[in-house]
SEKE-591811 format. One record per residue: y, x, z of N, C-alpha, C in turn. Coordinates in Angstrom, 3 decimals. Each point is the difference from the previous one (the first is absolute). Last residue first. Example, Ala and Ser with C-alpha at 12.3 -4.5 7.8 and 13.67 -1.06 7.14 Angstrom:
BEGIN
{rec {-2.250,12.850,7.080},{1.190,0.820,0.060},{1.090,-0.770,0.730}} {rec {-5.720,0.290,-0.070},{1.190,-0.890,0.000},{1.200,0.900,0.000}} 
# end
This chain:
BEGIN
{rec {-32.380,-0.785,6.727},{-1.174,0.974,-0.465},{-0.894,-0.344,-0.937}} {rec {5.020,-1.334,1.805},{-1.142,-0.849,-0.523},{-0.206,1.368,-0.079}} {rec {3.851,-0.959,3.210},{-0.076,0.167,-1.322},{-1.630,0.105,0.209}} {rec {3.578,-2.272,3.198},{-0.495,0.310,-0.258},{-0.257,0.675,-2.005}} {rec {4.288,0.399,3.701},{-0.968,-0.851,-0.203},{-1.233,0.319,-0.539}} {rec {3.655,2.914,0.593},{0.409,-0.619,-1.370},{-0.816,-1.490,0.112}} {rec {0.501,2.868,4.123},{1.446,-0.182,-0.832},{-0.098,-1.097,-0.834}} {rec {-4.308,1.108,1.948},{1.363,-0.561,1.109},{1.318,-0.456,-0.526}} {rec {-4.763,0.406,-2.728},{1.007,0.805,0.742},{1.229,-1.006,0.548}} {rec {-5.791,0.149,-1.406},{1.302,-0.803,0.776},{1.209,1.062,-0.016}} {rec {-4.607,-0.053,-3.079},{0.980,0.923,1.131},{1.181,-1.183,0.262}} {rec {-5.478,-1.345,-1.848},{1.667,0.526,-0.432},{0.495,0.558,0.881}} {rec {-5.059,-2.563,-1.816},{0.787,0.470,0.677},{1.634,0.403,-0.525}} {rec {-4.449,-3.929,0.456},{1.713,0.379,-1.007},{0.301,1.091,0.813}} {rec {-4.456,-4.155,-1.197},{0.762,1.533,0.991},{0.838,0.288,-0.976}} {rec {-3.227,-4.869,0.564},{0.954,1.117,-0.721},{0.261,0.932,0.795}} {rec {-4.404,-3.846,-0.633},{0.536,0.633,0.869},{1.604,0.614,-1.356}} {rec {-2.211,-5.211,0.142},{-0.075,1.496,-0.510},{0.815,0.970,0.487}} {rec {-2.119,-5.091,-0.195},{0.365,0.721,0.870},{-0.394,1.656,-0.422}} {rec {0.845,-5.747,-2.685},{-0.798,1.850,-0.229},{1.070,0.290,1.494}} {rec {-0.994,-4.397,-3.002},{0.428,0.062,1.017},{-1.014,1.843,0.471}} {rec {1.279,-3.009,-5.196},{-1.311,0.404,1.088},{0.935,0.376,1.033}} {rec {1.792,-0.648,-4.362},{-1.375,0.570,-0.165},{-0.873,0.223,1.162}} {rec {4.893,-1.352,-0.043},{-0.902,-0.797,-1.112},{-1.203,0.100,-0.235}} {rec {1.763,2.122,4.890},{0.631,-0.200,-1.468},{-0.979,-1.295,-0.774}} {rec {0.713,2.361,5.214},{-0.145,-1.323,-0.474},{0.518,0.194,-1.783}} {rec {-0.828,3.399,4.830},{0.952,-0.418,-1.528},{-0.641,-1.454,-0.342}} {rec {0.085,4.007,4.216},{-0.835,-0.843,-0.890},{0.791,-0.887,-0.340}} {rec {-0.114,5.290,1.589},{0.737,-1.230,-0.283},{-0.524,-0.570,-0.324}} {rec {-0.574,4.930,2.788},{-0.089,-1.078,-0.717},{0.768,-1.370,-0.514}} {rec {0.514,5.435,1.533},{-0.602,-1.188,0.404},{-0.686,-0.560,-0.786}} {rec {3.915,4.445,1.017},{-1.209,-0.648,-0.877},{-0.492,-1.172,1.240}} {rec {3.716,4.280,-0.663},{0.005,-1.577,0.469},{-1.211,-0.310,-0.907}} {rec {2.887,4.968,1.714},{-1.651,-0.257,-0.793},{0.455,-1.952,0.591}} {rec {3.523,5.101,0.209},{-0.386,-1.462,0.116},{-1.587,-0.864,-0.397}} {rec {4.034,4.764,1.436},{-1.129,-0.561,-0.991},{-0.837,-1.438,0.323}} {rec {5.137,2.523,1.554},{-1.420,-0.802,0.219},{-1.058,-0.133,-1.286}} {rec {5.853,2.220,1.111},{-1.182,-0.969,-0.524},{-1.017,0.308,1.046}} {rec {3.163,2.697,0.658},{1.040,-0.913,-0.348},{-1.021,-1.195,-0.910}} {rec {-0.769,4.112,2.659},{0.077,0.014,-1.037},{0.757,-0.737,-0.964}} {rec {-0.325,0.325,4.592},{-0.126,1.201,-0.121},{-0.338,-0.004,-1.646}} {rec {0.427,-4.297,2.258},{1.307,1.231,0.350},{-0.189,1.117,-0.510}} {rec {-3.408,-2.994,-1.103},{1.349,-0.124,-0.594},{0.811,0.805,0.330}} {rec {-3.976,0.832,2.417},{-0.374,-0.178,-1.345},{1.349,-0.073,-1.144}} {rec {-0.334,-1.615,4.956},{0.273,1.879,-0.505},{-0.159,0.046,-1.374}} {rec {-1.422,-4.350,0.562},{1.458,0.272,0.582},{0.682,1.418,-0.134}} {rec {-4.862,-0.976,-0.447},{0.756,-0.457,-1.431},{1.377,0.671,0.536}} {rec {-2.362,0.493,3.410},{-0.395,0.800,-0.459},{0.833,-0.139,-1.583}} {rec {0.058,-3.589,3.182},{1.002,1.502,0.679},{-0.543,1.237,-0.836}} {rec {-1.522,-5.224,-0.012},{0.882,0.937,-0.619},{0.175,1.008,0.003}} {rec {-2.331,-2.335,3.273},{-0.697,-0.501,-0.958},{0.477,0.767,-1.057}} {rec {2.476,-0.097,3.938},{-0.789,0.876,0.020},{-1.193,0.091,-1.197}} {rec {3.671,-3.102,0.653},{0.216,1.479,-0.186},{-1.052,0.708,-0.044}} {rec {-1.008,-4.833,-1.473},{0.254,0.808,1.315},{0.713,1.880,-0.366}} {rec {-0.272,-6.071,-2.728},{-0.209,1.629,0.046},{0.181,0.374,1.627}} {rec {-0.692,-4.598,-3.894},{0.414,0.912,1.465},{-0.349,1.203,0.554}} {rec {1.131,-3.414,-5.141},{-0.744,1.206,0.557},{0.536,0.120,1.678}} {rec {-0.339,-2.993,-4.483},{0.630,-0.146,0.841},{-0.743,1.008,1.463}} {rec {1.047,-0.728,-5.839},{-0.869,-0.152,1.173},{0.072,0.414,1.350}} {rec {1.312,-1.975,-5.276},{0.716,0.747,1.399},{-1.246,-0.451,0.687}} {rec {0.195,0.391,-5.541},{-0.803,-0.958,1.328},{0.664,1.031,1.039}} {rec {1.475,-0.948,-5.712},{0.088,1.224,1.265},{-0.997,-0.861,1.224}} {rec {-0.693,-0.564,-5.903},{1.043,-0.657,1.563},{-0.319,1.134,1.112}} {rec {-0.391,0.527,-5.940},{-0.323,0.091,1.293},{0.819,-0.938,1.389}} {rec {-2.423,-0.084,-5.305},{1.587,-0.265,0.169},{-0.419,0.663,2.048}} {rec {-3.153,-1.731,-4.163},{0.925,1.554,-0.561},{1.421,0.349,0.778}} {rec {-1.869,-4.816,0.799},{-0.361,0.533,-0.706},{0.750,1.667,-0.286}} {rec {0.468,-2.697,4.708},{0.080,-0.518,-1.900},{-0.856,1.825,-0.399}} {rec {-0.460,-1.582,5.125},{0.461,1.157,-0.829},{-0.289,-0.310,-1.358}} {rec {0.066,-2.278,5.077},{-0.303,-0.403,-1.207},{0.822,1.435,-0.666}} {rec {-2.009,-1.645,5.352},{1.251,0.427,-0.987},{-0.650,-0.201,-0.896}} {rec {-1.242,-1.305,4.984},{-0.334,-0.125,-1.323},{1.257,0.405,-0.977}} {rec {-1.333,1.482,5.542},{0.676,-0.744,-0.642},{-0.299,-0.304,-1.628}} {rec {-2.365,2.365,3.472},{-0.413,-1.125,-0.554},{0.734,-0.602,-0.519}} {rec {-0.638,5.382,1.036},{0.686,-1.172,0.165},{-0.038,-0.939,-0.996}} {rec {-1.726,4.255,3.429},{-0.469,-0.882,-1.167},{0.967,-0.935,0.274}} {rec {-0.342,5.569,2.140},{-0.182,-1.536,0.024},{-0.522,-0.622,-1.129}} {rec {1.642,4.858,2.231},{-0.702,-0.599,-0.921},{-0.281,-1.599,0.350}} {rec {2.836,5.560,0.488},{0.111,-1.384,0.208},{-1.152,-0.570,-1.081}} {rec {0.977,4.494,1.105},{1.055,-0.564,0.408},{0.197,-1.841,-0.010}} {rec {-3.387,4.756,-0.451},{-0.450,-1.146,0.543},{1.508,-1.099,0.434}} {rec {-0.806,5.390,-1.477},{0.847,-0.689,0.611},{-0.296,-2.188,-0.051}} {rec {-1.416,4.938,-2.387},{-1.118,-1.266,0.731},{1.216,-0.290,0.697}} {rec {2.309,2.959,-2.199},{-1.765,-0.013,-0.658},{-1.127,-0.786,0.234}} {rec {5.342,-1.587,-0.609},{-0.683,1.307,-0.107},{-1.394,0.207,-0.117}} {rec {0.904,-4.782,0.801},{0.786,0.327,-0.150},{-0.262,1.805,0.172}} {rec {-2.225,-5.191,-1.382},{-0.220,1.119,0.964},{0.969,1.073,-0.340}} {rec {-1.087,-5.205,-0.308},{1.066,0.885,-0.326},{-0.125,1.038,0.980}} {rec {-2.924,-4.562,-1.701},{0.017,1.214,0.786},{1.135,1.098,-0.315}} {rec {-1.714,-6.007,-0.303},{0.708,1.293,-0.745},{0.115,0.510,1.150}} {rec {-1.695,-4.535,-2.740},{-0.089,0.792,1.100},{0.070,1.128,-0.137}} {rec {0.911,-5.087,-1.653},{0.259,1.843,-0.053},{-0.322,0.277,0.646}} {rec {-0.440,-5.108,-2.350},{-0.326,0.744,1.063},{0.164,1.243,-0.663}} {rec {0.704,-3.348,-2.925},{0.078,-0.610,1.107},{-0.049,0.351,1.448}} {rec {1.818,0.521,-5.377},{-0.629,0.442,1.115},{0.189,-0.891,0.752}} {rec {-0.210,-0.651,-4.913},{0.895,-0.565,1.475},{-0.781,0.425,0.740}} {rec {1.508,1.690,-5.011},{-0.898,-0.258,0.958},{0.412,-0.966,1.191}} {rec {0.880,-0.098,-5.740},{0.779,0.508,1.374},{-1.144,-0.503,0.505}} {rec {-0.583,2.089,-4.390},{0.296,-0.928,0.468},{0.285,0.031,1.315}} {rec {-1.175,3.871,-3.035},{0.987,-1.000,-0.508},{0.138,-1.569,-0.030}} {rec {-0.764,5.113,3.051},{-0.508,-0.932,-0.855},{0.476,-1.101,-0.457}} {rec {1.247,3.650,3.148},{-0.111,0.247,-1.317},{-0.471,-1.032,-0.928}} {rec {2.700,-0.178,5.409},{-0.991,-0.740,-1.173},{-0.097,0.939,-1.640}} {rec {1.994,1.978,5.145},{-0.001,-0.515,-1.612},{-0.899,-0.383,-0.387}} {rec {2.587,0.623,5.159},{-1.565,-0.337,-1.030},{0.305,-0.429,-1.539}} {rec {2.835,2.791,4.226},{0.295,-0.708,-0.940},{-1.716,0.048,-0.786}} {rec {1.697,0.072,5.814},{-0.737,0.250,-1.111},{0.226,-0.538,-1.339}} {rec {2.590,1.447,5.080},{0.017,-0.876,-1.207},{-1.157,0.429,-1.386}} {rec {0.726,0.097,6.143},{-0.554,0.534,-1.494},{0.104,-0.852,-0.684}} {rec {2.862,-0.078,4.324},{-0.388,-0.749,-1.145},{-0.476,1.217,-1.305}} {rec {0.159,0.279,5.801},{0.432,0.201,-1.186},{-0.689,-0.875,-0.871}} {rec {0.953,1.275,5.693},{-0.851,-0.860,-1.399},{1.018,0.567,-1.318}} {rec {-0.814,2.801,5.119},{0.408,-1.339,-0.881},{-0.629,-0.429,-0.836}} {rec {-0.549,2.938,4.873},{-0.142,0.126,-1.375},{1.092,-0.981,-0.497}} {rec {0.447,1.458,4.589},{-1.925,0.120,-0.051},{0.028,-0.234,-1.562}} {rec {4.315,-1.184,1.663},{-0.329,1.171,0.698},{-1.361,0.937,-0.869}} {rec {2.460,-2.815,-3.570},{-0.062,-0.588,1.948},{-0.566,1.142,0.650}} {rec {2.078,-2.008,-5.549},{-0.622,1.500,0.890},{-0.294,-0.690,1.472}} {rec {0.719,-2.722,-4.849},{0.400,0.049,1.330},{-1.240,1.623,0.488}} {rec {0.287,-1.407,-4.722},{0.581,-1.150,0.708},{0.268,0.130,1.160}} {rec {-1.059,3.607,-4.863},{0.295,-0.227,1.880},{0.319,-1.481,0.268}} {rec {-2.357,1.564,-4.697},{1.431,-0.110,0.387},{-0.249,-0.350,1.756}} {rec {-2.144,1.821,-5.139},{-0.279,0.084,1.522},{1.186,-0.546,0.772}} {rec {-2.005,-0.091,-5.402},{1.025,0.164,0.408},{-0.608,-0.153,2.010}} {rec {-2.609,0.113,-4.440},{1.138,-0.011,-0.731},{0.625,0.260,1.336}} {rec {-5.089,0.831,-1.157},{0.936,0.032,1.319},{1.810,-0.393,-0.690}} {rec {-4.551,-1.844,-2.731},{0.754,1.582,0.363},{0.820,-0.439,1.171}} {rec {-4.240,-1.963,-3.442},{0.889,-0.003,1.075},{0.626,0.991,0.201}} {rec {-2.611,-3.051,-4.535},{0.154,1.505,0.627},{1.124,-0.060,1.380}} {rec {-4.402,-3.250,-2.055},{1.668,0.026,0.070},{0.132,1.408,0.212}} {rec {-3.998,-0.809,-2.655},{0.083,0.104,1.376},{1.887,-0.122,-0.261}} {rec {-2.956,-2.415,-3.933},{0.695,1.445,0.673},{0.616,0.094,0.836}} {rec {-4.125,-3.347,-2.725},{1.032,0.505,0.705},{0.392,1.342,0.434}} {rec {-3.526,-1.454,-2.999},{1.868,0.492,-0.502},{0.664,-0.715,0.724}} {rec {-4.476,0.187,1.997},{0.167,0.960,-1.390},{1.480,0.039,-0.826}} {rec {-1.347,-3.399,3.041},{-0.100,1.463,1.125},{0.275,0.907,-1.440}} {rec {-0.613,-4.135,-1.703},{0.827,0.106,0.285},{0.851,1.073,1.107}} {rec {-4.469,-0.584,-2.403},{0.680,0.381,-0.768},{1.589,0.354,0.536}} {rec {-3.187,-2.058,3.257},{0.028,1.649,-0.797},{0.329,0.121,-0.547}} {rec {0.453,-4.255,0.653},{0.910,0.765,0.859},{-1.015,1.554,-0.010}} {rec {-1.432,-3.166,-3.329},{1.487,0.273,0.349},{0.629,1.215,0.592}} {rec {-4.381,-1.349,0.378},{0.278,1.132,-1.300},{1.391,0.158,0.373}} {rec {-1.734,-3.153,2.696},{-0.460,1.429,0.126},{0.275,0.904,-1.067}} {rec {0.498,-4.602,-0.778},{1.307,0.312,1.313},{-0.487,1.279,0.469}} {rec {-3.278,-1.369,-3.232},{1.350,0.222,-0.502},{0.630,0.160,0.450}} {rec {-3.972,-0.692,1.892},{0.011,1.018,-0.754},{1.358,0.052,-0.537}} {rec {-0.781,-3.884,2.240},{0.400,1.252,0.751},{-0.094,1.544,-0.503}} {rec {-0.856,-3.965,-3.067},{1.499,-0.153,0.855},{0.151,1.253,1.257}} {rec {-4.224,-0.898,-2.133},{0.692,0.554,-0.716},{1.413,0.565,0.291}} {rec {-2.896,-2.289,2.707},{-0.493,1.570,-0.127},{0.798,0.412,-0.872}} {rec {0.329,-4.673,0.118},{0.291,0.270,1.434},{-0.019,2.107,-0.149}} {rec {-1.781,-2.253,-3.312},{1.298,-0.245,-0.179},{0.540,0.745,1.234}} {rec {-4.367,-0.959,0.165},{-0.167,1.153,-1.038},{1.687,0.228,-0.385}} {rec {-1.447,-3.578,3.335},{-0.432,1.322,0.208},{0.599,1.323,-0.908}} {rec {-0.209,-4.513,-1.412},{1.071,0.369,1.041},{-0.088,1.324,0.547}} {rec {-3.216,-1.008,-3.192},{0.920,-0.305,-0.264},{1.380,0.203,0.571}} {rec {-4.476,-0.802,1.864},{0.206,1.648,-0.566},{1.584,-0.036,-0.746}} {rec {-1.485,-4.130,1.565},{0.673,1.139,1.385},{0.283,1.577,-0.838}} {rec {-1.592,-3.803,-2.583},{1.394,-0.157,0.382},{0.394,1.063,1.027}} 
# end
């Protein structure tokens, strides 16, 4: 009787192990991009801003993130902001949602991006991290990167 249980017991985890390899296997990383930057308040010593990130689900069921964590480095190393956020979102199927993130800044942290626009009127951009998801096939923490040029005028555009 024990081998029995035993031998089931081995089976059953052999199978929730296949699965979710099979299921790391056609999953597909969300894709992220810088969609939008917006000012909330200036003050002597810096401000805040709202990074807006748009995450596309490629795959053809919806995720539920549960955790981000994210680096927005701005020109060539410009180090403009990094955190994690625990709030939980959901991205349907083949379909994207935006995530605001909620950024504090120092002039001096900037001031290199900053010239950067005036004197050109953009930024080059780099955002990568991580996300962890929740789908039909398993609970996955997987890194993304996105770069692009910020322009001042038109907003952002995609590399």
């Amino acid at each position: 009787m024990r081998r029995l249980v035993f031998g089931a017991a081995t089976a059953a985890i052999a199978i929730v192990a296949g699965c979710s390899a099979l299921g790391k296997q056609a999953f597909q990383q969300p894709i992220v991009h810088l969609q939008d930057v917006r000012v909330n308040g200036v003050g002597v010593t810096g401000g805040t801003l709202d990074v807006r990130l748009s995450v596309y689900n490629p795959n053809g069921y919806r995720m539920d993130a549960t955790r981000m964590t994210y680096n927005v480095i701005v020109g060539d190393s410009v180090k403009m902001a990094t955190g994690t956020v625990d709030s939980r979102f959901s991205v349907n199927q083949n379909d994207s949602t935006v995530v605001t993130v909620p950024v504090i800044f120092s002039y001096s942290g900037i001031g290199a991006a900053g010239r950067q626009i005036l004197n050109t009127g953009g930024v080059n951009y780099r955002v990568n991290g991580d996300v962890t998801v929740g789908t039909v096939v398993g609970n996955f923490t997987v890194p993304y990167s996105a770069t692009g040029r910020f322009n001042a005028l038109s907003g952002n555009s995609r590399q």
